[in-house]
C-alpha positions in Angstrom: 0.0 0.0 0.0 1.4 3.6 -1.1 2.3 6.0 2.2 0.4 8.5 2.1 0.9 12.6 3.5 -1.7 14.2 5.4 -2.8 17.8 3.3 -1.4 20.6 4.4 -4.5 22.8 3.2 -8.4 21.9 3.4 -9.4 20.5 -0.4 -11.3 23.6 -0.8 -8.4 25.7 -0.4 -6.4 23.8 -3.0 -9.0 24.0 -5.8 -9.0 27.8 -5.0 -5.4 28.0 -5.6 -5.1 25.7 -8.4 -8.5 28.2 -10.0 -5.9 30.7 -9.4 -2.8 29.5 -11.1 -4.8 28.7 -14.2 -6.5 32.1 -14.1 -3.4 33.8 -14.1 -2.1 31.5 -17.0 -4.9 33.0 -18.9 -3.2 36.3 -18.2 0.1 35.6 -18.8 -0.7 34.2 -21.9 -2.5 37.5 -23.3 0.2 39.1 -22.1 2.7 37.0 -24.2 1.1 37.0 -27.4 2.9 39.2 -30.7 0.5 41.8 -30.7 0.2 41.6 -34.3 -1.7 38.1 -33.7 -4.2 39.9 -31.3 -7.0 40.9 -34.3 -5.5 38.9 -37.2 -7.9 37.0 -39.5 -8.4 33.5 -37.7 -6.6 30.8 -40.6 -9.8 28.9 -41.2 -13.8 29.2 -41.9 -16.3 30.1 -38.4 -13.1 30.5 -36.5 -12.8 33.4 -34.3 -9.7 36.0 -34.2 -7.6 35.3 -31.0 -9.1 38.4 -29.2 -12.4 37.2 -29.8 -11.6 33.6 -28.2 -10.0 35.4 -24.9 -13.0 37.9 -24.9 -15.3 34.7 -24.9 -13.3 32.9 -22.0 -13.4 35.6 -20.4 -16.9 36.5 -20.5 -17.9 32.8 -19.7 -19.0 32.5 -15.8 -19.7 36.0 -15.5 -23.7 36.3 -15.0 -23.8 33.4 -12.6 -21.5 34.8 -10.1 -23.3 38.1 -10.5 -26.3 36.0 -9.4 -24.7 34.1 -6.9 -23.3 37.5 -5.1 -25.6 40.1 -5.8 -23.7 43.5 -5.1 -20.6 42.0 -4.8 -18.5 43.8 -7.9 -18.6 41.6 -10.9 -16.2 42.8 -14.1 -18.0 43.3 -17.0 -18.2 41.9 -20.1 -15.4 42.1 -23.1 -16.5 43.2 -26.6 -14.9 40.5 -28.2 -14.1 43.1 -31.8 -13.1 45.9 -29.9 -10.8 44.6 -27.0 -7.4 45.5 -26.8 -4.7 42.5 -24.9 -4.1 45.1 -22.5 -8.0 45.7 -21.6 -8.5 41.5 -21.5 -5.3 41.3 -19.3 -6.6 43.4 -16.8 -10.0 42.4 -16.8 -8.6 38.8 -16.3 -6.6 39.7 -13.2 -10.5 41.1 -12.3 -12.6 38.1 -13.0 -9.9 35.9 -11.4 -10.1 38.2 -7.8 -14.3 38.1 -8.5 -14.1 34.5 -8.6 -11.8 33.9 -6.2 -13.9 36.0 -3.9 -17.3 34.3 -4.7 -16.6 30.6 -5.3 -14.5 30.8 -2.3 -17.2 32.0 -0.2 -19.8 29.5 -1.7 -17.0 26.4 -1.2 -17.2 27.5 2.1 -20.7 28.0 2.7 -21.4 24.5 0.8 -24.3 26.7 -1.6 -24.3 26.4 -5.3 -23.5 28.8 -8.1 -26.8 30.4 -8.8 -27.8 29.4 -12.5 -25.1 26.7 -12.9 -25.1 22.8 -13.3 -22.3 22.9 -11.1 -21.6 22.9 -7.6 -19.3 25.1 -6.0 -16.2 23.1 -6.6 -17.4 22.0 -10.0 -17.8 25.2 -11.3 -13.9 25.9 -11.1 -13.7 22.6 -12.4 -15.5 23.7 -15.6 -14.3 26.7 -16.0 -10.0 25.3 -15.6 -11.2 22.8 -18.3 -12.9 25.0 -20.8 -10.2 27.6 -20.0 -7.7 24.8 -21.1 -9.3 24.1 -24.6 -9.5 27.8 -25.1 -6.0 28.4 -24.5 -4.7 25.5 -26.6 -7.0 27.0 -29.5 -5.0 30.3 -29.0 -1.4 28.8 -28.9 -2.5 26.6 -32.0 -3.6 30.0 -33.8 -0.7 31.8 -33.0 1.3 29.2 -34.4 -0.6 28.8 -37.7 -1.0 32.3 -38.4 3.1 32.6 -38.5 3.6 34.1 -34.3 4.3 31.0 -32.7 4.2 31.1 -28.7 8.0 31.5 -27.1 9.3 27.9 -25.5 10.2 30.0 -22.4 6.0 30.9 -22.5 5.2 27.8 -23.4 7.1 26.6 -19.9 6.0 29.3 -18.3 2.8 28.4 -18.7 3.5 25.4 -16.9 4.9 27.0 -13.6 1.5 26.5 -12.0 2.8 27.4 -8.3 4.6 30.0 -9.9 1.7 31.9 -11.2 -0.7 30.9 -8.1 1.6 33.2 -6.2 1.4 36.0 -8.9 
């Protein structure tokens, strides 16, 4: 039988930090990209430029922690033609705090997202999944429309701890 270690944070307090790290991946990754790549014409048919595709990662989630903490300060929305990387990297540094804030409290509280399918701990789920996909999409379309991501961003990506702290 494998030894095992005793946590040294409460499980609710890990899936907040990992939420964290991979919100601030999000970031970093804006903050990487050529800006020349930011409105280019996406490389295929019904494919969306790379501003559009953060703007709709970002946006995701939004309304249902404005439901589930009414009067607690929700960002809003991105326009997904008219943002710049520099508006989408700070409004990520903002939806990351506003989530951190609210699903924190309802993991602590044990209530649901308001709205959502998903529990407390499952919405973060969701959302470090679908934000996953997204960003692979974006790092693929870099690449293919000729502004390939760094290898030092491609590892930093990966410095999860790293960008929790951040």
């Amino acid at each position: 039988m494998a030894k095992t270690h005793r946590l040294s944070a409460p499980p609710a307090d890990a899936l907040l930090k990992a939420y964290s790290a991979n919100a601030r991946i999000n970031q970093y990754l804006v903050q990487q990209l050529d800006p020349a790549v930011w409105q280019a014409p996406p490389p295929g048919p019904k494919t969306r430029t790379i501003a559009a595709q953060v703007a709709h990662l970002y946006n995701c989630g939004l309304r249902y922690l404005e439901r589930t903490a009414p009067g607690f300060p929700v960002p809003g929305e991105l326009d997904r033609h008219r943002v710049t990387q520099a508006q989408a990297a700070r409004a990520l540094g903002a939806k990351r705090k506003a989530v951190l804030a609210i699903v924190g409290a309802a993991l602590k509280d044990n209530v649901r997202i308001v709205g959502s399918p998903h529990d407390a701990a499952g919405f973060l789920m969701y959302y470090m999944i679908h934000d996953a996909h997204h960003r692979g999409q974006i790092v693929l379309q870099a690449r293919l429309l000729g502004y390939p991501i760094t290898q030092k961003t491609m590892i930093e990506m990966w410095a999860f701890s790293k960008r929790a702290k951040e």
